[in-house]
Each structure stands twice: as structure tokens, then as C-alpha cells.
Predicted model as a PDB file, atoms N, CA, C, CB and O in Angstrom, pLDDT in the B-factor column:
MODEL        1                                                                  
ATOM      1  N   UNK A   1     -56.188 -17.073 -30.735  1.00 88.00           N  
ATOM      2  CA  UNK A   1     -56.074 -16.289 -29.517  1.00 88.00           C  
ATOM      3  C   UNK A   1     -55.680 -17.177 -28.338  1.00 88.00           C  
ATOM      4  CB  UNK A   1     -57.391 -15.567 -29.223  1.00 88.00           C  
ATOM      5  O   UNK A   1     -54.574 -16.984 -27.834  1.00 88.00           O  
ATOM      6  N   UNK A   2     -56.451 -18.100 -27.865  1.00 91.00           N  
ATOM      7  CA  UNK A   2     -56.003 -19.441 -27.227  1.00 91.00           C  
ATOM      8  C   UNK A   2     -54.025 -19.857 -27.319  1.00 91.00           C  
ATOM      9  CB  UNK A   2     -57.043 -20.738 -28.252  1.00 91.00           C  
ATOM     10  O   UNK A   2     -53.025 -19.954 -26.608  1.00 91.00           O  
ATOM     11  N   UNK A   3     -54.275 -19.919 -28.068  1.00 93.00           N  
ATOM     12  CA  UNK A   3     -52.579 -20.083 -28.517  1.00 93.00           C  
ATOM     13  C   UNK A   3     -51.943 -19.324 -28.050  1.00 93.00           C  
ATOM     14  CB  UNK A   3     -52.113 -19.959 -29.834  1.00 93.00           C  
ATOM     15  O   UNK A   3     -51.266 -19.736 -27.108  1.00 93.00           O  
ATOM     16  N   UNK A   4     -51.826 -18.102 -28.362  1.00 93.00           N  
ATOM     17  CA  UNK A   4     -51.135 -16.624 -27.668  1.00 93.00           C  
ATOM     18  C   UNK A   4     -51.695 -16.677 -26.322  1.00 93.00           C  
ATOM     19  CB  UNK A   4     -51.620 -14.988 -28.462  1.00 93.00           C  
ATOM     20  O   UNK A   4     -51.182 -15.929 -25.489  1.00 93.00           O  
ATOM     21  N   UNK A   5     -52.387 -17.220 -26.064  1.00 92.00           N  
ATOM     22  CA  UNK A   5     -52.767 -16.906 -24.543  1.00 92.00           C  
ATOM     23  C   UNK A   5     -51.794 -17.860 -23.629  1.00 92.00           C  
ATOM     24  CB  UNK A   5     -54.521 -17.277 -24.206  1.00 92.00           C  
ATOM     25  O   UNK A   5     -50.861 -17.576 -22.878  1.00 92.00           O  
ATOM     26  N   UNK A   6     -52.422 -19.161 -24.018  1.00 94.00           N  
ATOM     27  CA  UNK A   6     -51.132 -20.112 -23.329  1.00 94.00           C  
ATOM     28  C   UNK A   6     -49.622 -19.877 -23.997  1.00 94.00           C  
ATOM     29  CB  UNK A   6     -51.491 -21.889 -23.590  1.00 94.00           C  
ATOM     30  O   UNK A   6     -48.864 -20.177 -23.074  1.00 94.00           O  
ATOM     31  N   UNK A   7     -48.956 -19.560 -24.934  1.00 94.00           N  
ATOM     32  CA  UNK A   7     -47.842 -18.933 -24.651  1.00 94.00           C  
ATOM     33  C   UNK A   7     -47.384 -17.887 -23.808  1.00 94.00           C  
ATOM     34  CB  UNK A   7     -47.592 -18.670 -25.459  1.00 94.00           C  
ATOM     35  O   UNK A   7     -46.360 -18.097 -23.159  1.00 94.00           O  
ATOM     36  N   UNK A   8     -48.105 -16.533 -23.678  1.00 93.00           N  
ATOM     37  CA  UNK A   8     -47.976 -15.836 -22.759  1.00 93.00           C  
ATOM     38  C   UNK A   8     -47.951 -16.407 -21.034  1.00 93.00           C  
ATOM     39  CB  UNK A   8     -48.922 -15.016 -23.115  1.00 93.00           C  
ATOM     40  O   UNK A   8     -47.305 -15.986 -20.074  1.00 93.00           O  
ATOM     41  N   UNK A   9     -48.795 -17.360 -21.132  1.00 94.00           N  
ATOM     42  CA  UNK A   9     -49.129 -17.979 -19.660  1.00 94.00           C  
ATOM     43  C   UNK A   9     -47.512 -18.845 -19.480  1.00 94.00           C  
ATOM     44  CB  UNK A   9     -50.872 -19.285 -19.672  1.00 94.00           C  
ATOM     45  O   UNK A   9     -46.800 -18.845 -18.476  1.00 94.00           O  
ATOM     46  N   UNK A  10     -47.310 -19.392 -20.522  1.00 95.00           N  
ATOM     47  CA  UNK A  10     -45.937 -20.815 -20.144  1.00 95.00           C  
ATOM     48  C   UNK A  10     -44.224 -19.281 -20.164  1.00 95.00           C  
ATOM     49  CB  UNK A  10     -45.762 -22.847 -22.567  1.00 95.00           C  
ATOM     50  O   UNK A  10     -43.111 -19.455 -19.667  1.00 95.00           O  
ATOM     51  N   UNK A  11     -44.627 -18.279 -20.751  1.00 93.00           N  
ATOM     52  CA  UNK A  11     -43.663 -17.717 -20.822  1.00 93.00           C  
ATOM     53  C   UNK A  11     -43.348 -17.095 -19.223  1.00 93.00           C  
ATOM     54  CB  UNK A  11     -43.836 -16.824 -21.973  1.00 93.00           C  
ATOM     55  O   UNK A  11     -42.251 -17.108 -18.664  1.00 93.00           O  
ATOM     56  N   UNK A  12     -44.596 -16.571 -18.690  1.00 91.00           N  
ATOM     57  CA  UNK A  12     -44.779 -15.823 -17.538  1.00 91.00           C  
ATOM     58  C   UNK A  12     -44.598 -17.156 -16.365  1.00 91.00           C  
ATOM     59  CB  UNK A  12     -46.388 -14.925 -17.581  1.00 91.00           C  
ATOM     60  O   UNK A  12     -44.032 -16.875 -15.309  1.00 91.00           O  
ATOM     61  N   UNK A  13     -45.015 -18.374 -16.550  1.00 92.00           N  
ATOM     62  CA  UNK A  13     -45.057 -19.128 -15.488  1.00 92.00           C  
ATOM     63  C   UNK A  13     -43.897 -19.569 -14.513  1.00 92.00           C  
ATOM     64  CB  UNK A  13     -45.552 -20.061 -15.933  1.00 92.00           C  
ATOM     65  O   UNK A  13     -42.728 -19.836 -14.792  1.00 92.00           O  
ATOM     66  N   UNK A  14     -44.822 -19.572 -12.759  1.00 89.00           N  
ATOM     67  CA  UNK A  14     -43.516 -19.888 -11.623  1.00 89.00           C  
ATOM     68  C   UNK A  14     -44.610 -20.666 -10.761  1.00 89.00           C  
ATOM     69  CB  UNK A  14     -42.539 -18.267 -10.651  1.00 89.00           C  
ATOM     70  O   UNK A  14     -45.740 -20.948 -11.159  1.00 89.00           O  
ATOM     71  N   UNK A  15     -44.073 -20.963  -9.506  1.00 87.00           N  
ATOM     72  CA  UNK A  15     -44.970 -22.000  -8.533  1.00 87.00           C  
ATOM     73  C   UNK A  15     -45.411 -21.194  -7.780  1.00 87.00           C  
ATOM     74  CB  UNK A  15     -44.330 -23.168  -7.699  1.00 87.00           C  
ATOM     75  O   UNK A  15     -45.258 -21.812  -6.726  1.00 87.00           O  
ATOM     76  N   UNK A  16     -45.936 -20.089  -7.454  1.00 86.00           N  
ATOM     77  CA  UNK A  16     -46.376 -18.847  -6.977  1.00 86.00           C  
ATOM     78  C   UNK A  16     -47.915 -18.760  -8.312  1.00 86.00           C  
ATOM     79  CB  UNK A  16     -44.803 -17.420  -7.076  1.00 86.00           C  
ATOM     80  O   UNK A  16     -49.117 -18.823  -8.051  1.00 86.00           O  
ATOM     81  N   UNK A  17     -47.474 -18.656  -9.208  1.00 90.00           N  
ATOM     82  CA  UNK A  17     -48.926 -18.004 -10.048  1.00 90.00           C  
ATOM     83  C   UNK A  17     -49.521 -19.821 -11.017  1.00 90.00           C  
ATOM     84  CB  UNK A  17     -48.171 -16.124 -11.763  1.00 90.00           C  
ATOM     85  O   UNK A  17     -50.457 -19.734 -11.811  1.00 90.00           O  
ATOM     86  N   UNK A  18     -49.116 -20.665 -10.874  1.00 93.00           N  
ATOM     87  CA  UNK A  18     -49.607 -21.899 -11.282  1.00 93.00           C  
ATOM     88  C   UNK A  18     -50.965 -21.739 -11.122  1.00 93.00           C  
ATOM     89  CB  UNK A  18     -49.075 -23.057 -10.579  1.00 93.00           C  
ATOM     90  O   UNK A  18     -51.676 -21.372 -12.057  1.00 93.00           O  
ATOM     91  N   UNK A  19     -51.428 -22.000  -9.924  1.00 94.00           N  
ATOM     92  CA  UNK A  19     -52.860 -22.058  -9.656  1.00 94.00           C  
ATOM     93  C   UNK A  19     -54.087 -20.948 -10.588  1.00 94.00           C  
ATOM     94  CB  UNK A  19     -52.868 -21.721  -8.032  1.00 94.00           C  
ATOM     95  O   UNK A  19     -55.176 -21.321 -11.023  1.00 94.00           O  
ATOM     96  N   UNK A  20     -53.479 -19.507 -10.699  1.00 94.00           N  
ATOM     97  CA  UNK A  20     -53.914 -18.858 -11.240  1.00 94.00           C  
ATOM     98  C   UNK A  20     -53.557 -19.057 -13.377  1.00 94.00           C  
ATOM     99  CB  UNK A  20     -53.483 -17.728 -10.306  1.00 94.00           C  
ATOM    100  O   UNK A  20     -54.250 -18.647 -14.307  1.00 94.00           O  
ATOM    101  N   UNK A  21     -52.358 -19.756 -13.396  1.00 95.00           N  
ATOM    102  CA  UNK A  21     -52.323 -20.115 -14.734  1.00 95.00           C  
ATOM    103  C   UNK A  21     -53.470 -21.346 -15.074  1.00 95.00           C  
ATOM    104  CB  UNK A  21     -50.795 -20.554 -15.045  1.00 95.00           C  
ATOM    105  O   UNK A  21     -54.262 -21.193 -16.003  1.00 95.00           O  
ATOM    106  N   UNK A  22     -53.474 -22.350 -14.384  1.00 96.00           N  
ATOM    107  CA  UNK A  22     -54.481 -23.577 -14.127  1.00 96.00           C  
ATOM    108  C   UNK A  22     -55.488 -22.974 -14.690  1.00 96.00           C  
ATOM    109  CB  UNK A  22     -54.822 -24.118 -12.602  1.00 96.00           C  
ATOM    110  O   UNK A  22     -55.991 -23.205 -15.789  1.00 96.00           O  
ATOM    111  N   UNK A  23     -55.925 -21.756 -13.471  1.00 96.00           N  
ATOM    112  CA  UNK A  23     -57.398 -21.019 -14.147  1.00 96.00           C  
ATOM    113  C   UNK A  23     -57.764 -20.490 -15.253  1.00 96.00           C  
ATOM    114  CB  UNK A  23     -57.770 -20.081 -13.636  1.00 96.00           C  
ATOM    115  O   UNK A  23     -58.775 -20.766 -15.898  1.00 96.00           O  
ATOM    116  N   UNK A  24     -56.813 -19.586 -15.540  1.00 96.00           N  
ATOM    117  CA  UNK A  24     -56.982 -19.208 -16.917  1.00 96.00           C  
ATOM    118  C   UNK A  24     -56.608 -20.240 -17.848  1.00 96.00           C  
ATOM    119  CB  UNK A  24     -56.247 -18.044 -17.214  1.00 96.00           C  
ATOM    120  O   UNK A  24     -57.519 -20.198 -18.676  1.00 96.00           O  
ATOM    121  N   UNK A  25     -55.838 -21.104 -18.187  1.00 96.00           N  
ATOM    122  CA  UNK A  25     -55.817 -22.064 -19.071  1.00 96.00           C  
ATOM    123  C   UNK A  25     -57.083 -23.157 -19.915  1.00 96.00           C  
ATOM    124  CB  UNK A  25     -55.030 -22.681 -18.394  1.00 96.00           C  
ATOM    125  O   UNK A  25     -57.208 -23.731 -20.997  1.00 96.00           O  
ATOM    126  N   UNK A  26     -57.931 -22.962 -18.500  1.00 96.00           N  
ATOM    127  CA  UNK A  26     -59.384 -23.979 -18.935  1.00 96.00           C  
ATOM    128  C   UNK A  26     -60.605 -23.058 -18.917  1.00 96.00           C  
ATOM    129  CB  UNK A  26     -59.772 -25.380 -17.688  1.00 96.00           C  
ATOM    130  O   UNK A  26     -61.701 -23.613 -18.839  1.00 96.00           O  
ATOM    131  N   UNK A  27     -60.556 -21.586 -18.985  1.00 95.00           N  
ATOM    132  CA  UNK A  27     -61.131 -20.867 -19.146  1.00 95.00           C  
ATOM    133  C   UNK A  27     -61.884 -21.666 -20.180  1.00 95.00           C  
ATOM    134  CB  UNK A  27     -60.543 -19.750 -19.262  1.00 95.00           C  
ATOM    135  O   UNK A  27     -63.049 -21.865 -19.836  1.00 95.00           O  
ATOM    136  N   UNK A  28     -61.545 -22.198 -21.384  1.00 94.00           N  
ATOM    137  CA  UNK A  28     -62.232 -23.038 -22.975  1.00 94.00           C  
ATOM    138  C   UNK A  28     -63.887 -23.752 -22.107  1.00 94.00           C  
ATOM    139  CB  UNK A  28     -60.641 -25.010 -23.825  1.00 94.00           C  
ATOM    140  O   UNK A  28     -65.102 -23.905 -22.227  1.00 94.00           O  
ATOM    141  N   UNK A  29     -63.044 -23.907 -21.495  1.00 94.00           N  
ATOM    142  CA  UNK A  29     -64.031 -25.278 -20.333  1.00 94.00           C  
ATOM    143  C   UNK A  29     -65.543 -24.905 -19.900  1.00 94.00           C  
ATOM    144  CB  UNK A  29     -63.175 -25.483 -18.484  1.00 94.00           C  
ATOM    145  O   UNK A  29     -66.539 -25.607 -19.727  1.00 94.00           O  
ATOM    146  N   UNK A  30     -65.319 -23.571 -19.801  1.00 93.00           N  
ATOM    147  CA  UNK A  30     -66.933 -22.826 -20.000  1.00 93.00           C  
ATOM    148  C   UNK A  30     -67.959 -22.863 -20.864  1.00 93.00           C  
ATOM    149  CB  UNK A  30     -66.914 -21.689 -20.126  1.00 93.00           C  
ATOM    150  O   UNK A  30     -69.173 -22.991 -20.708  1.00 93.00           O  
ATOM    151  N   UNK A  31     -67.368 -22.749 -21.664  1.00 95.00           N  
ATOM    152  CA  UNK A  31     -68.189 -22.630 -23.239  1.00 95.00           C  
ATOM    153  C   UNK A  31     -69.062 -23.768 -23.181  1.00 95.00           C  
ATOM    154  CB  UNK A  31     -67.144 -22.776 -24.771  1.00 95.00           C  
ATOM    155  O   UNK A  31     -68.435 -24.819 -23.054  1.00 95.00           O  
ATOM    156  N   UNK A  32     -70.401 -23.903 -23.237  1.00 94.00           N  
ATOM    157  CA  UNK A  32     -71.017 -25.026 -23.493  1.00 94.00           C  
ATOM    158  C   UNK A  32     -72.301 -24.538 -24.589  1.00 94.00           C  
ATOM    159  CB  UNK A  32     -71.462 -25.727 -22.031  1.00 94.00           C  
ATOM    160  O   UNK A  32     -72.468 -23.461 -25.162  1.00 94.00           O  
ATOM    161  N   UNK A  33     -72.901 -25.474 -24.607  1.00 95.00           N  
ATOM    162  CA  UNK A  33     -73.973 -25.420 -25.805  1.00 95.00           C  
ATOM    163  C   UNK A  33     -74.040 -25.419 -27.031  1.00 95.00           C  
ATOM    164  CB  UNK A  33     -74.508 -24.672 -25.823  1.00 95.00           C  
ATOM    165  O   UNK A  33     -73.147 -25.978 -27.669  1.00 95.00           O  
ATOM    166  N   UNK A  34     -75.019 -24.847 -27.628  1.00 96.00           N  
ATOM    167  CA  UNK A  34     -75.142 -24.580 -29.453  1.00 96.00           C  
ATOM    168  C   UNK A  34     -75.705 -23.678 -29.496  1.00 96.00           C  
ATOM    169  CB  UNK A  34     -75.860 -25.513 -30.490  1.00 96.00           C  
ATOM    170  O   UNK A  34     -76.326 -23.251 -28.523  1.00 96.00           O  
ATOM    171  N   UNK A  35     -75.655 -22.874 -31.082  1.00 96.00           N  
ATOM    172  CA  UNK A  35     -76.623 -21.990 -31.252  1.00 96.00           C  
ATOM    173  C   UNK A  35     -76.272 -20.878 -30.254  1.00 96.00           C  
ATOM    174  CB  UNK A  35     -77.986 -22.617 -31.079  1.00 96.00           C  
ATOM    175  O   UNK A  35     -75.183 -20.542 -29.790  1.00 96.00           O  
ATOM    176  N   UNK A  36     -77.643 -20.356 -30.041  1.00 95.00           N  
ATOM    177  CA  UNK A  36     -77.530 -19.085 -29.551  1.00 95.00           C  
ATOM    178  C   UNK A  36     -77.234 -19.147 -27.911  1.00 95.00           C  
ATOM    179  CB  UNK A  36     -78.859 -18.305 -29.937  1.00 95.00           C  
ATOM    180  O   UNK A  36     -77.131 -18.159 -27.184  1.00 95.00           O  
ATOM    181  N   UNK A  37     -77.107 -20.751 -27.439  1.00 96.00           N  
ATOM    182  CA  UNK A  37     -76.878 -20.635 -25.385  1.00 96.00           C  
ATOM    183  C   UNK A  37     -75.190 -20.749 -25.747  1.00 96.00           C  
ATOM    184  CB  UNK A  37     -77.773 -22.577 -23.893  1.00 96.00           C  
ATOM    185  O   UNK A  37     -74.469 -20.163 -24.940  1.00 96.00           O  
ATOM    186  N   UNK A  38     -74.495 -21.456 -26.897  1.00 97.00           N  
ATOM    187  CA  UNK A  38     -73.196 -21.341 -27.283  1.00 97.00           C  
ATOM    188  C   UNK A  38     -72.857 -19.794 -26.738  1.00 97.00           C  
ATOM    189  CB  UNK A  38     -73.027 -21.624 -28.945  1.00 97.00           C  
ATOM    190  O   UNK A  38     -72.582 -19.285 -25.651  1.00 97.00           O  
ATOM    191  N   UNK A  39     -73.080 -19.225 -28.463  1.00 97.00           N  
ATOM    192  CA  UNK A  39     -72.995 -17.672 -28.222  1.00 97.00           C  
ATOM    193  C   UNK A  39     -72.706 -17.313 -26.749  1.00 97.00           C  
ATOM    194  CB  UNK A  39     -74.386 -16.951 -28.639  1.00 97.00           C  
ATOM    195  O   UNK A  39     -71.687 -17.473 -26.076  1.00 97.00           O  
ATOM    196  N   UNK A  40     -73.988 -16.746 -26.430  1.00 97.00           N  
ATOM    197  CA  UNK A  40     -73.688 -16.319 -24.686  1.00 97.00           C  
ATOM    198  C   UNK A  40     -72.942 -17.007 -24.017  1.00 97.00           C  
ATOM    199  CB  UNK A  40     -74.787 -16.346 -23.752  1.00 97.00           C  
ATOM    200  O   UNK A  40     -72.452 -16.175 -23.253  1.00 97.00           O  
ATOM    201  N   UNK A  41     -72.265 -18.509 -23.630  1.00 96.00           N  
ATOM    202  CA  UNK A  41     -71.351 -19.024 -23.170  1.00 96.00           C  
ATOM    203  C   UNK A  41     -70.298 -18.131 -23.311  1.00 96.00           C  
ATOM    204  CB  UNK A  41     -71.205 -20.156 -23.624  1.00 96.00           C  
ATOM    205  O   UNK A  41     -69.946 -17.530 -22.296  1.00 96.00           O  
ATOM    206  N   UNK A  42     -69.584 -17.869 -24.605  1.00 96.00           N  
ATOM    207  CA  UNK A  42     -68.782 -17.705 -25.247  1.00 96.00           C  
ATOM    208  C   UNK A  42     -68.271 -16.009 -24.897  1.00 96.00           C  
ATOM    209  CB  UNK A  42     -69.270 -18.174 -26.545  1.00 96.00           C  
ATOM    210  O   UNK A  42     -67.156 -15.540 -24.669  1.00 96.00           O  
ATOM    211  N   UNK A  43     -69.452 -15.463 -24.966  1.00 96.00           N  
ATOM    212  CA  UNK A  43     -69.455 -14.001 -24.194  1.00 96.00           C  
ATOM    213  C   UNK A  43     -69.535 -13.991 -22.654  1.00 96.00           C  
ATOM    214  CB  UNK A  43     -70.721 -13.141 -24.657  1.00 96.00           C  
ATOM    215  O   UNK A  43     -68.936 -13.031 -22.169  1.00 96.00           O  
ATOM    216  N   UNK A  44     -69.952 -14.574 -22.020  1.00 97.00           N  
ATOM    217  CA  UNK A  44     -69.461 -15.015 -20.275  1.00 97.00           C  
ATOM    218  C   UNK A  44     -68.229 -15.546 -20.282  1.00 97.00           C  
ATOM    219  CB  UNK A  44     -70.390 -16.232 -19.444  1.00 97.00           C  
ATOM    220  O   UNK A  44     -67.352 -15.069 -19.562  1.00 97.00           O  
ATOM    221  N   UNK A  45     -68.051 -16.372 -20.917  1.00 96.00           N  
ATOM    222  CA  UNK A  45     -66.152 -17.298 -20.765  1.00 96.00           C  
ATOM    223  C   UNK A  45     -65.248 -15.874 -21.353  1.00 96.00           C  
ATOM    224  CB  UNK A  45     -65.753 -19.324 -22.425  1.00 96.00           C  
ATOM    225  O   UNK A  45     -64.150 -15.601 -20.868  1.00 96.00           O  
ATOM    226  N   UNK A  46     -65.829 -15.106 -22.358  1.00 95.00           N  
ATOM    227  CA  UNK A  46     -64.727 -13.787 -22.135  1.00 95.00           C  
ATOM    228  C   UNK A  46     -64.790 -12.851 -20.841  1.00 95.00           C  
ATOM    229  CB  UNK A  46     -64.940 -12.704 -23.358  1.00 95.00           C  
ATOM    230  O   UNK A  46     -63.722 -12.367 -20.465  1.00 95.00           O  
ATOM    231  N   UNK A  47     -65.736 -12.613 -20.265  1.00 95.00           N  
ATOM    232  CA  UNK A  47     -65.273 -11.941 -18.742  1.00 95.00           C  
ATOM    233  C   UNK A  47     -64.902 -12.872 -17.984  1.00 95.00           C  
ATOM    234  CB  UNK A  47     -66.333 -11.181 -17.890  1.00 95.00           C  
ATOM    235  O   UNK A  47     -64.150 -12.440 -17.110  1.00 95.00           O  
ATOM    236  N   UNK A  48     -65.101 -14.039 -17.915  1.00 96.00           N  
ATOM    237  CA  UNK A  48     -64.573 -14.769 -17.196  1.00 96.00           C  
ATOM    238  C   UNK A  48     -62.953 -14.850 -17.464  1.00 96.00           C  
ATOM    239  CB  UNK A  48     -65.296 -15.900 -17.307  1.00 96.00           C  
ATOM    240  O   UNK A  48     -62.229 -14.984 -16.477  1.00 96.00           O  
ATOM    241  N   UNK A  49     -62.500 -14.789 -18.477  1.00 95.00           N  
ATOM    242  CA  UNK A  49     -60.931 -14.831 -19.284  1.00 95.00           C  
ATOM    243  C   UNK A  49     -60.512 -13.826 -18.690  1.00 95.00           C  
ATOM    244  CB  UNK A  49     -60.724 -14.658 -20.993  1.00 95.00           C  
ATOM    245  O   UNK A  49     -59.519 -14.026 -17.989  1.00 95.00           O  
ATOM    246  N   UNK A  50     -61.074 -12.400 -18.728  1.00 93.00           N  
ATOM    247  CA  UNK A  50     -60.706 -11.348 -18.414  1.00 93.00           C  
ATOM    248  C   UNK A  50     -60.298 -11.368 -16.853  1.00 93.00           C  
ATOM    249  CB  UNK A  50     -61.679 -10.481 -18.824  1.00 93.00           C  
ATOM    250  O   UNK A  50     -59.198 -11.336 -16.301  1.00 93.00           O  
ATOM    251  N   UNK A  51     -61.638 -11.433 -16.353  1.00 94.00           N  
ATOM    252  CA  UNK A  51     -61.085 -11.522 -14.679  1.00 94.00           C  
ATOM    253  C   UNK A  51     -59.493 -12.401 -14.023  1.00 94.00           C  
ATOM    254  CB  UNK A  51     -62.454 -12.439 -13.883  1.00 94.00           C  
ATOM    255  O   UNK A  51     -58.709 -11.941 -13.193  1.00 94.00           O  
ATOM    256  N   UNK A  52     -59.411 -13.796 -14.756  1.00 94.00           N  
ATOM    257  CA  UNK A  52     -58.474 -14.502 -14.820  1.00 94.00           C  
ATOM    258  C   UNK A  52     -56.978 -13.730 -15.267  1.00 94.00           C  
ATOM    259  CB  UNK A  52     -58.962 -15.508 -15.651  1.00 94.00           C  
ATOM    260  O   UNK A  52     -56.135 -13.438 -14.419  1.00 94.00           O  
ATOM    261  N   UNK A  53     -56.843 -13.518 -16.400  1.00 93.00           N  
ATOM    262  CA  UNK A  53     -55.911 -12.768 -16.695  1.00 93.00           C  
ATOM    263  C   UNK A  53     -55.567 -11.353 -15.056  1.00 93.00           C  
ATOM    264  CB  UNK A  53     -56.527 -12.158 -18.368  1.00 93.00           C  
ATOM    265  O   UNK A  53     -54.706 -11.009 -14.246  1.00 93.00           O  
ATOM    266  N   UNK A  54     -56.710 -11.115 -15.416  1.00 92.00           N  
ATOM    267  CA  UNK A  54     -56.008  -9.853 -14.173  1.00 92.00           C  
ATOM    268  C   UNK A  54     -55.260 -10.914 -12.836  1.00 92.00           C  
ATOM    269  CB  UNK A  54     -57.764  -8.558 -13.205  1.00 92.00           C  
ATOM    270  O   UNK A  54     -54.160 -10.698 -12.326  1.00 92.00           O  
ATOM    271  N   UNK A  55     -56.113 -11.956 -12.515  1.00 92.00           N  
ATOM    272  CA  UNK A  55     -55.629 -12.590 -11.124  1.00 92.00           C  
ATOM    273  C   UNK A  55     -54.009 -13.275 -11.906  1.00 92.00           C  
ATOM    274  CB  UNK A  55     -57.075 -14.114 -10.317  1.00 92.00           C  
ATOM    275  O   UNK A  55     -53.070 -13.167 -11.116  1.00 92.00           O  
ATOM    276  N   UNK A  56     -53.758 -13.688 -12.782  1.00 93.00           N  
ATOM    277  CA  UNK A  56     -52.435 -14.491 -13.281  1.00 93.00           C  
ATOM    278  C   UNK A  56     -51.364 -13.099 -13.223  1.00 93.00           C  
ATOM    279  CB  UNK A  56     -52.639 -15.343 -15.171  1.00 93.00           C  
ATOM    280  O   UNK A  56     -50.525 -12.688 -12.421  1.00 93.00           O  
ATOM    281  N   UNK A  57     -51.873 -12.670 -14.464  1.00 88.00           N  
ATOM    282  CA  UNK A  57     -50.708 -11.685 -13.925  1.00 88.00           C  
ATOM    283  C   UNK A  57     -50.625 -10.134 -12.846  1.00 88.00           C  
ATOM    284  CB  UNK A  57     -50.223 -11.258 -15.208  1.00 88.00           C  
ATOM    285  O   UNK A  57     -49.698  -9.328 -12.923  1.00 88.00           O  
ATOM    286  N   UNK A  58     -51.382 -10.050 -12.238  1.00 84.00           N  
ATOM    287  CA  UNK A  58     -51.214  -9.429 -10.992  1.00 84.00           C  
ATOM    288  C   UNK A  58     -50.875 -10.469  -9.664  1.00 84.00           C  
ATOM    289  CB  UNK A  58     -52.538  -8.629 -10.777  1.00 84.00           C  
ATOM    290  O   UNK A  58     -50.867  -9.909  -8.568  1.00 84.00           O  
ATOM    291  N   UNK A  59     -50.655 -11.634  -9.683  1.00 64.00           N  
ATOM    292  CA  UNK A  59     -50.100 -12.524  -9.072  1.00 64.00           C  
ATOM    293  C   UNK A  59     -48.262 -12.228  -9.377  1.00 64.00           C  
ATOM    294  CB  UNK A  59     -50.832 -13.943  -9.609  1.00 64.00           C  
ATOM    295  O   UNK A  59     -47.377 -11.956  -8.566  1.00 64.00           O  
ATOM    296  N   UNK A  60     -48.224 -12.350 -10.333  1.00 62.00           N  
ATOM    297  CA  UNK A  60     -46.818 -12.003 -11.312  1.00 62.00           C  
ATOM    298  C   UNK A  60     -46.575 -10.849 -10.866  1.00 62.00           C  
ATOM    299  CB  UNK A  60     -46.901 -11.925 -13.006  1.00 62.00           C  
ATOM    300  O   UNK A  60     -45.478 -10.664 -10.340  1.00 62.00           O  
ATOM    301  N   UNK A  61     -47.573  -9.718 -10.959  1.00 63.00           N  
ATOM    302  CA  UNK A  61     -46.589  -8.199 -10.276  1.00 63.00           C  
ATOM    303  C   UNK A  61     -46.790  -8.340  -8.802  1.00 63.00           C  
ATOM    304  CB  UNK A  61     -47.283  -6.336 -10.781  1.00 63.00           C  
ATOM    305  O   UNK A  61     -46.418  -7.338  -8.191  1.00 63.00           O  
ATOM    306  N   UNK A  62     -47.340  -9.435  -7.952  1.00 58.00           N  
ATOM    307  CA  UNK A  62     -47.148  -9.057  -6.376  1.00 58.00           C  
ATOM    308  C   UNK A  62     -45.810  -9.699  -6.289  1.00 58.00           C  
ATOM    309  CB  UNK A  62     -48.370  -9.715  -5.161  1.00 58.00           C  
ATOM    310  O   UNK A  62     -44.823  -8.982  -6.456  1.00 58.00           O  
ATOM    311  N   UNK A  63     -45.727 -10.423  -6.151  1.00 58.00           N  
ATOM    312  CA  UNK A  63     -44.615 -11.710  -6.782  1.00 58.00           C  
ATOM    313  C   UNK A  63     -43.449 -10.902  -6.173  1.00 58.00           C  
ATOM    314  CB  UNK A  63     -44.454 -12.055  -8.868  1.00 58.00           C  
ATOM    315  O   UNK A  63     -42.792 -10.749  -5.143  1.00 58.00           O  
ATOM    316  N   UNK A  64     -43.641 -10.362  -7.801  1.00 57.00           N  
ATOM    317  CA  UNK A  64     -42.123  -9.363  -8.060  1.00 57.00           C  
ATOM    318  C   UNK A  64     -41.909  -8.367  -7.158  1.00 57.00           C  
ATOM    319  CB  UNK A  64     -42.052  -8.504  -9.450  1.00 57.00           C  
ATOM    320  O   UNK A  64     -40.723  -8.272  -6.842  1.00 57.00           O  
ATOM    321  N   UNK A  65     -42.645  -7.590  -6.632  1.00 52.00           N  
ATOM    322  CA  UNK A  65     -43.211  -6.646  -5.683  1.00 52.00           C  
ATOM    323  C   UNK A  65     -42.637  -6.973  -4.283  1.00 52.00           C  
ATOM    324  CB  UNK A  65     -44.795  -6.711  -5.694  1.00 52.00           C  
ATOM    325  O   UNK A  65     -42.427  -6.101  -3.440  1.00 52.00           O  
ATOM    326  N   UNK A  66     -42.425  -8.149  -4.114  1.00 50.00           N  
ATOM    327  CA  UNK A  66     -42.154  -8.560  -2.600  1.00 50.00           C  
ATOM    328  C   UNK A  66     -40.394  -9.252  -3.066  1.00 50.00           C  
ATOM    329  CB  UNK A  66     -43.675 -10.045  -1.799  1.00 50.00           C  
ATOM    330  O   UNK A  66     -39.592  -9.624  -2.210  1.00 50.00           O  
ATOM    331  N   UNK A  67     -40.168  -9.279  -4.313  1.00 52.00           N  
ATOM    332  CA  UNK A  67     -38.641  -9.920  -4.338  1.00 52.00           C  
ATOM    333  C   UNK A  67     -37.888  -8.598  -3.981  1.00 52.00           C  
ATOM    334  CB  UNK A  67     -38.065 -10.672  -6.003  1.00 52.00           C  
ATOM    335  O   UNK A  67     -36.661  -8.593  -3.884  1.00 52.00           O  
TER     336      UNK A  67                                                      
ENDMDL                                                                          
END                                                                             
């Protein structure tokens, strides 16, 4: 999934939504622990992914929106 994610991100990318690709890219970077504080990491770093995604590419449709 990671994989498809940063392809989608390098396909979509400009110097306007970088900062917001940055973010979502190290989304991984959350995840900490073992066991069961892993787990829950792992389920927070997905809303956290989620929120990201909306800011990357709704950056991408304001973008376009104002060309």
C-alpha cells in the first residue's frame, strides 16, 4: 500500500503541494511500539494517512482551481 501511495504522491507532485506530499510520505514515521501499543499506532497513523491524503490532494484541486 505504501508503494502505491508514494507513486500516486511522485505522479501528482508540483512545488505548491510538496510540503503536503513531505507529510503524507512519513506518515510510516508514526507507528511506534510492539504488540498491542504497535497495533493502535498503526490504527492512529491510518487517520492520520487519511487526513493527509485529503490535505495533498485537495492542495492539487485548489491548485488547479486557481490556474
Amino acid at each position: 500500500d505504501y508503494i502505491n501511495l508514494l507513486a500516486q504522491i511522485a505522479s501528482n507532485l508540483d512545488a505548491h503541494n510538496y510540503p503536503a506530499a513531505a507529510n503524507l510520505a512519513n506518515t510510516p514515521d508514526e507507528i511506534r511500539g510492539y504488540g498491542h501499543v504497535k497495533e493502535n499506532s498503526i490504527a492512529a497513523a491510518k487517520l492520520i494517512q487519511k487526513d493527509r491524503i485529503q490535505d495533498f490532494f485537495g492542495a492539487q484541486k485548489i491548485r488547479q482551481a486557481a490556474e
